[in-house]
C-alpha positions as CSV (number, residue, x, y, z in Angstrom):
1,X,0.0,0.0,0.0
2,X,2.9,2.3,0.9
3,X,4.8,1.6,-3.0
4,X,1.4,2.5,-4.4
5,X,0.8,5.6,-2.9
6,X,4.7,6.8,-3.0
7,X,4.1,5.6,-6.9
8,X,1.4,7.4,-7.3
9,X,2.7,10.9,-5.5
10,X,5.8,10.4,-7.6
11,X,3.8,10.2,-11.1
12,X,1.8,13.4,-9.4
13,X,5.1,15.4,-8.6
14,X,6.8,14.2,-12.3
15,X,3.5,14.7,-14.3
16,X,3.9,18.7,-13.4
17,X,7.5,18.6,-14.9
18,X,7.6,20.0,-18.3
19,X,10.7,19.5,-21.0
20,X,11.9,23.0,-21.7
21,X,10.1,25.5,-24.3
22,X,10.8,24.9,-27.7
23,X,8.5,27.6,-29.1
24,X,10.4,30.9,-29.2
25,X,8.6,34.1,-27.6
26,X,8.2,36.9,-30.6
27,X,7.9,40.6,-29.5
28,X,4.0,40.6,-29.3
29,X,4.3,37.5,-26.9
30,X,6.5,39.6,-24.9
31,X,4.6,42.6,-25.1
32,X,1.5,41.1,-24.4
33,X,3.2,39.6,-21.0
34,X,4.0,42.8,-20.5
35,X,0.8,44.4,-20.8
36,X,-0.9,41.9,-18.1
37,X,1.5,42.0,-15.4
38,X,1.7,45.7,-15.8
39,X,-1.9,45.6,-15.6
40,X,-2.0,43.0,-12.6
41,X,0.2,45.4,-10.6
42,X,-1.8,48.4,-10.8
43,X,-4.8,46.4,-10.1
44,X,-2.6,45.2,-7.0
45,X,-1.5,49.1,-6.0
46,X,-5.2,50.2,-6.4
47,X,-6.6,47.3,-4.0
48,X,-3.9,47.8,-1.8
49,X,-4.0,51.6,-1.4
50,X,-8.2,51.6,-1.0
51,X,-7.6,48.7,1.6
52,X,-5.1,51.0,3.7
53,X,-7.1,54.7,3.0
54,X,-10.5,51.9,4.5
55,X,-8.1,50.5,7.5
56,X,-7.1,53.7,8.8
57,X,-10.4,55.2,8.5
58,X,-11.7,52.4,10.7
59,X,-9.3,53.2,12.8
60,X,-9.8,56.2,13.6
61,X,-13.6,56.1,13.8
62,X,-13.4,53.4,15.9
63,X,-14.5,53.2,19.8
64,X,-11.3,53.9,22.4
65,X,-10.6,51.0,24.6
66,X,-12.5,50.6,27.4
67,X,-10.7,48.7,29.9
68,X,-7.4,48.7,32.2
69,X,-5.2,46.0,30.4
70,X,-7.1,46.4,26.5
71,X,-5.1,48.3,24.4
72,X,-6.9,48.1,20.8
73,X,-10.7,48.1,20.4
74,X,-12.4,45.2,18.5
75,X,-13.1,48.3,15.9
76,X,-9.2,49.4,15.8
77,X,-8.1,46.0,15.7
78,X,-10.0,45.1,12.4
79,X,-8.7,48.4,10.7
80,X,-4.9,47.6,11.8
81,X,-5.8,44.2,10.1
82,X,-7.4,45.6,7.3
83,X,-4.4,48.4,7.0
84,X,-1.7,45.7,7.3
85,X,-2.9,43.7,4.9
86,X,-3.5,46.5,1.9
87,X,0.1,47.4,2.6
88,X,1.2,43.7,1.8
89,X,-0.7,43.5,-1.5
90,X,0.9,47.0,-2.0
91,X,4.3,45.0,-1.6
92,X,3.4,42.4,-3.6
93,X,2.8,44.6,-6.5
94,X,6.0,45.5,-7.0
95,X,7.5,41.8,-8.3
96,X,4.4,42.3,-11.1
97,X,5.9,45.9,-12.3
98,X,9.8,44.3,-12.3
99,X,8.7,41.3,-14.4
100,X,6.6,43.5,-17.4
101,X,9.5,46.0,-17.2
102,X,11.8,42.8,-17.9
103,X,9.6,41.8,-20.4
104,X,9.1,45.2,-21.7
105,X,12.8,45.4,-22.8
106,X,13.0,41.8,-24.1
107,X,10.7,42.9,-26.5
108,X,12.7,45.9,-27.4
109,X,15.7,44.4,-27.7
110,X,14.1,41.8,-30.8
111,X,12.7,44.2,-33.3
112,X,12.0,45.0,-37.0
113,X,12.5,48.7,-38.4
114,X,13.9,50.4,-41.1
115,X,17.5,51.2,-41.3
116,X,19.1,54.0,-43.3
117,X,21.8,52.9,-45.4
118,X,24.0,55.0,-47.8
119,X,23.7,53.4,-51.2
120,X,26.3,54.6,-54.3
121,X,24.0,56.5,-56.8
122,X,25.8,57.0,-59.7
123,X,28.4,59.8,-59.3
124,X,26.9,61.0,-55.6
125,X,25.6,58.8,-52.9
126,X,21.8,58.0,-51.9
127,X,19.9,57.1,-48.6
128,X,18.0,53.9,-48.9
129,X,15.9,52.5,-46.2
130,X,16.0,48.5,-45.8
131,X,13.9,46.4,-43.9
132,X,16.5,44.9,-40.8
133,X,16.0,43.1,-37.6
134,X,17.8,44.9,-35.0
135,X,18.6,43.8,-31.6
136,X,20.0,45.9,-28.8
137,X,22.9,44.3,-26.6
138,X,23.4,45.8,-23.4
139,X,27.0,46.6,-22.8
């Protein structure tokens, strides 16, 4: 009974594990990545913020201890709760605005444009623009 169920959490555990990616990201992959975490995080800094403004206004509207050894109210403890936590969404936010800003500048870095290029033109010299993937290497 003991090999099955170690056999079976194995195939579980092993199921989940993926060879790597073959398909390659383009630039709209990236960008569209982007776009959604960026998107996730502000929806994250929003939520956060209104959660900490609606803490600290229950807070302060919130009864004053009555007794010799209470120091928080019931009311003041929920808003120091509800406070606490908006700040650690606001926290958590941030890894969402790194990542699209990492993929952000993946997606710059492989691009299509048009490059100038000096072409001879009889006796003088002529500007031609060509079709050219470019890709930026940070140095």
């Amino acid at each position: 009974m003991r090999k099955l169920f170690v056999s079976i959490l194995c195939l579980f555990f092993f199921s989940c594990i993926t060879a790597q990616d073959s398909h390659q990201r383009t630039k709209e992959d990236y960008l569209l990545r982007s776009k959604k975490q960026k998107t996730m995080g502000t929806v994250m800094i929003f939520t956060g913020t209104a959660m900490m403004v609606t803490g600290a206004i229950v807070t302060a509207t919130a009864e004053k201890p009555t007794g010799w050894f209470e120091i928080f109210s019931e009311g003041q403890a929920i808003g120091m709760t509800i406070f606490s936590v908006g700040s650690l969404v606001d926290i958590a936010s941030i890894p969402f605005f790194v990542t699209a800003g990492t993929n952000a500048r993946k997606a710059a870095k492989i691009s299509f444009s048009n490059q100038q290029i000096i072409v001879p033109h009889y006796k003088s010299f002529a500007v031609k623009s060509m079709p050219a993937i470019t890709i930026k290497i940070r140095i």
